[in-house]
LODO-901265 format. One line per field, with one value per residue (C-alpha): residue number from 1; chain; y, x, z. Coordinates in nm, 2 decimals. Each point is the difference from the previous one (the first is absolute). Example, Ala and Ser with C-alpha at 12.3 -4.5 7.8 and 13.67 -1.06 7.14 Angstrom:
2
n = 1, 2
chain = A, A
north = -0.45, 0.34
east = 1.23, 0.14
up = 0.78, -0.07
//
This chain:
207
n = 1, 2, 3, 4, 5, 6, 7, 8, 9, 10, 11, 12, 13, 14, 15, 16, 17, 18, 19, 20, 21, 22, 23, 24, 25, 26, 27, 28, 29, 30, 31, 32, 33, 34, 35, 36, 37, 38, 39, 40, 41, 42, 43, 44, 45, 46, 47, 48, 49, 50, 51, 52, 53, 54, 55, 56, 57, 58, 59, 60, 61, 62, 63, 64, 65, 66, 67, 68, 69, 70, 71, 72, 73, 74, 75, 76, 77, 78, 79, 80, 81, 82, 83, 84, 85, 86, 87, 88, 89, 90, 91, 92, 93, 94, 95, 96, 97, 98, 99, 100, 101, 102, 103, 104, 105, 106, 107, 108, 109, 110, 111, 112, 113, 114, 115, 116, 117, 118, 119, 120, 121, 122, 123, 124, 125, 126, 127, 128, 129, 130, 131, 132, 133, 134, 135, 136, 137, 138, 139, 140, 141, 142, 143, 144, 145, 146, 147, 148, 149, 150, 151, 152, 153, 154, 155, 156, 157, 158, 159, 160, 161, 162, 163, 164, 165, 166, 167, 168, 169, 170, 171, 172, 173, 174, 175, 176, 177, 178, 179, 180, 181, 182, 183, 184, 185, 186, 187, 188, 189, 190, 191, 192, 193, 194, 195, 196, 197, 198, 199, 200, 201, 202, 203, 204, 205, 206, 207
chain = A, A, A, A, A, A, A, A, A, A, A, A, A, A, A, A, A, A, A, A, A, A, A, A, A, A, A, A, A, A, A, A, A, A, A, A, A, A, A, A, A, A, A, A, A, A, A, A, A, A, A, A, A, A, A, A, A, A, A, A, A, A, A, A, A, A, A, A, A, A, A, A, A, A, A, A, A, A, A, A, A, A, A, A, A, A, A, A, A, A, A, A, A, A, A, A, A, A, A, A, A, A, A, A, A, A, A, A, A, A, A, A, A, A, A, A, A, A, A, A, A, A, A, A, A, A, A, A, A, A, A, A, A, A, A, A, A, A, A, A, A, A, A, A, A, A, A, A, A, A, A, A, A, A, A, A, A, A, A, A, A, A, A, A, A, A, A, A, A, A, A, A, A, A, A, A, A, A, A, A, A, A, A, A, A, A, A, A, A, A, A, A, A, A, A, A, A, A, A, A, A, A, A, A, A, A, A
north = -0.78, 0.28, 0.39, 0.28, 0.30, 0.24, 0.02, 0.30, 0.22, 0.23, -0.07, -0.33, 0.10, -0.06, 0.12, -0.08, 0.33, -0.03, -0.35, 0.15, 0.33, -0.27, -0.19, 0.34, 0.12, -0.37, 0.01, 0.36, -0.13, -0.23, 0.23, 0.32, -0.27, -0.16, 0.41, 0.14, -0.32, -0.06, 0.26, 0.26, -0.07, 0.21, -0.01, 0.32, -0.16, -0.28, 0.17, 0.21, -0.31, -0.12, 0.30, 0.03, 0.30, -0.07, -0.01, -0.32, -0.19, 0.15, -0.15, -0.39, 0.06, 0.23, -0.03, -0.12, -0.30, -0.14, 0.04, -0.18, -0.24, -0.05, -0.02, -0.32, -0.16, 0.01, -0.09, -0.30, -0.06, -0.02, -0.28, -0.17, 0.01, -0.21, -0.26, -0.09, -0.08, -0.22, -0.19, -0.01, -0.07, -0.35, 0.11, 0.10, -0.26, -0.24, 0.13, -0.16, 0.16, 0.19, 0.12, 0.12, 0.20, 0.12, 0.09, 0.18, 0.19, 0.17, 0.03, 0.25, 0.21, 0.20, 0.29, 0.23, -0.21, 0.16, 0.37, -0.12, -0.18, 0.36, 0.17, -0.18, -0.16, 0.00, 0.16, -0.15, 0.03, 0.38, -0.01, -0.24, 0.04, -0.20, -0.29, -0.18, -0.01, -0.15, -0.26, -0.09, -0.02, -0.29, -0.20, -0.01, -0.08, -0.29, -0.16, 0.00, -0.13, -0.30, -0.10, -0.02, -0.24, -0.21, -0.02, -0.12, -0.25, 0.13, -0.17, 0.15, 0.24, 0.25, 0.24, -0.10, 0.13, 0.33, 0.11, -0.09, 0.27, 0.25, -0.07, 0.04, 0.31, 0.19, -0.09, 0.09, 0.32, 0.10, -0.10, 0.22, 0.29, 0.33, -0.06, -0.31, 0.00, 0.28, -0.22, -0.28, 0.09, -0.06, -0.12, -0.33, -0.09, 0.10, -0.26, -0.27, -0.01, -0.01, -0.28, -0.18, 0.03, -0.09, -0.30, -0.14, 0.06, -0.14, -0.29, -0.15, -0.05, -0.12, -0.25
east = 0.47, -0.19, 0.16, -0.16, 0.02, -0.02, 0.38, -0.05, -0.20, 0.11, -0.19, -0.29, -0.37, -0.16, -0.35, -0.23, 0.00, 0.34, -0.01, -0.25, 0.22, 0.26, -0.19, -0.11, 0.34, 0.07, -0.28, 0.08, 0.35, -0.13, -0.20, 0.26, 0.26, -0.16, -0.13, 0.35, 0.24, 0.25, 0.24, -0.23, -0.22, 0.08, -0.21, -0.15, -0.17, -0.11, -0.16, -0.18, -0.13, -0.09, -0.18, 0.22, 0.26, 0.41, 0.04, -0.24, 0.29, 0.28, -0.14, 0.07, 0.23, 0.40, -0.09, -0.12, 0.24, -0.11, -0.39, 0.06, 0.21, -0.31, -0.28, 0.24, 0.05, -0.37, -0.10, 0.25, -0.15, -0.32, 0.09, 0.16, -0.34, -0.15, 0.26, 0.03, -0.39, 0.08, 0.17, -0.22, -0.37, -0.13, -0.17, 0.25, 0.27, -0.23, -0.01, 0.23, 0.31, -0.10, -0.32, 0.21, 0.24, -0.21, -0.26, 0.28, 0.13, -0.34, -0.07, 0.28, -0.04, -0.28, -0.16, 0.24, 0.33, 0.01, 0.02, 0.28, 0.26, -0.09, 0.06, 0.31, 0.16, 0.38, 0.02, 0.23, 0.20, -0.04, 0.07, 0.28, -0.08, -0.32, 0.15, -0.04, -0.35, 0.00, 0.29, -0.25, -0.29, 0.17, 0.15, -0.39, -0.06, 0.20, -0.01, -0.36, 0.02, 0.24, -0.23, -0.27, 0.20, 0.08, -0.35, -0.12, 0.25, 0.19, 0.32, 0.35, 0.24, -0.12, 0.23, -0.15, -0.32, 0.16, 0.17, -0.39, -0.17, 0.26, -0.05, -0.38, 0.04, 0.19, -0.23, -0.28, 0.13, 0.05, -0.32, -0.15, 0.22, -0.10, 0.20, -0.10, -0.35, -0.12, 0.10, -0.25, -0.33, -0.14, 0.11, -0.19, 0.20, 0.33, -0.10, -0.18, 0.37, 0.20, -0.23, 0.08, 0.39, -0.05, -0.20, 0.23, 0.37, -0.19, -0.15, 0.34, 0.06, -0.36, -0.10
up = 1.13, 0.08, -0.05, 0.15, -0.19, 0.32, -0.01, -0.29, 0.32, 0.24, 0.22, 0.06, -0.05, 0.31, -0.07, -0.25, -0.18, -0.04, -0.15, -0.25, -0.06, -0.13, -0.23, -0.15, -0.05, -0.12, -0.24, -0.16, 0.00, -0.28, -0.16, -0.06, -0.11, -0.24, -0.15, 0.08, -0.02, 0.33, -0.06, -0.05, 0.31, 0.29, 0.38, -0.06, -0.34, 0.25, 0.27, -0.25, -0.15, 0.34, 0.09, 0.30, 0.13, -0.11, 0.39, 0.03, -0.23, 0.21, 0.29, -0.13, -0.31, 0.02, -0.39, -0.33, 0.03, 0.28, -0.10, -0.34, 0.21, 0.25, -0.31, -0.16, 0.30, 0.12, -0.37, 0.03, 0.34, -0.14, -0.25, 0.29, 0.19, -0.27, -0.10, 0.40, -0.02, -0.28, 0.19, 0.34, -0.15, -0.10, -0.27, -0.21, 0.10, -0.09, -0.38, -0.28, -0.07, -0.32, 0.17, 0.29, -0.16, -0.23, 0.29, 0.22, -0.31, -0.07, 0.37, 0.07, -0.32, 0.13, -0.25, 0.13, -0.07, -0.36, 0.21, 0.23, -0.28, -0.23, 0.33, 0.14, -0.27, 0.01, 0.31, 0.17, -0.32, 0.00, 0.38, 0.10, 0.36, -0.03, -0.18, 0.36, -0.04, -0.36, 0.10, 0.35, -0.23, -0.27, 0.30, 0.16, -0.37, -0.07, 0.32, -0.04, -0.30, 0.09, 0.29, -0.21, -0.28, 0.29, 0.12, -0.33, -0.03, -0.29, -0.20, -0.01, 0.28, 0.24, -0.26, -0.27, 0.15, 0.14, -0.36, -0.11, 0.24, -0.06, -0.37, 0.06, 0.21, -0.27, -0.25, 0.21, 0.09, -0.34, -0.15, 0.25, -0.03, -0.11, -0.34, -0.08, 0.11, -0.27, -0.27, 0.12, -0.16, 0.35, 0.38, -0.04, -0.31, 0.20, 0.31, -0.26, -0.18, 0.31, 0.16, -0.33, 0.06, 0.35, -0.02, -0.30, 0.24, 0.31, -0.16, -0.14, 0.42, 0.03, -0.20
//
């Protein structure tokens, strides 16, 4: 399933330079959310970051909603991009299952991933109307997750494997929050812990 975040615009970037102008505005999204928090961030704070005029948002974005909706959805999007490789390219469908899901958990938590759970974390909480994107996001999630079960030939129900993948999501999704994560003396001991609780749920299925 593939979601397009370009529902959030006014208006489709045709050219280039306005393809760039979005991922500026995306990326100072990030930035003045994670140094003001969500509810403090306004689009004047962002084109400022951006180096751009207020007018430049206005043109894609009626308002700081929908520009926080279109950073989490292309974020998301992003994520999307690199589980869908995982499961196109020989040479990681021809790894075992612990060094495949260990391989596609690092791949998708690039060096930035710690900016953009600091950055967005609990929006859709704070902001009920983007719950849709979160709720798109963990059905992608789990239905990923149950073809990939079935691919490796695990034991037990197709449920059994969805309540697992939900069960990993949340406790991914904590671990990596904004709260949680400053109590990890570090983001490698975070992702060594939670690749520990993965492999030891998964592994009751697969061996």
């Amino acid at each position: 399933m593939s979601v397009s975040a370009d529902h959030f615009l006014l208006r489709e970037p045709k050219q280039q330079r306005s393809r760039d102008l979005l991922d500026k505005l995306r990326e100072a999204t990030v930035v003045v959310a994670k140094d003001t928090g969500l509810r403090n961030l306004t689009t004047n704070h962002v084109a400022e970051e951006a180096k751009v005029d207020i007018s430049s948002v206005y043109r894609f974005f009626p308002d700081k909603l929908a520009l926080i909706g279109y950073t989490m959805d292309h974020w998301y999007a992003d994520i999307r991009t690199v589980w869908d490789r995982y499961e196109s390219e020989e040479a990681v469908l021809c790894l075992d299952w612990r060094d495949y899901f260990q391989a596609i958990s690092n791949d998708w938590q690039s060096e930035s991933v710690g900016d953009y759970y600091t950055a967005l974390d609990k929006a859709e909480m704070m902001y009920p109307e983007l719950r849709d994107i979160e709720d798109r996001h963990l059905q992608y999630y789990v239905a990923f997750f149950v073809r990939q079960m079935k691919r490796f030939g695990a034991k037990g129900k197709k449920q059994d494997w969805e309540n697992l993948a939900i069960y990993l999501y949340m406790i991914e999704d904590e671990i990596f929050s904004l709260r949680y994560r400053l109590s990890f003396s570090s983001l490698e001991s975070s992702r060594a812990l939670f690749l520990e609780t993965m492999f030891f749920h998964i592994g009751k299925y697969l061996k």
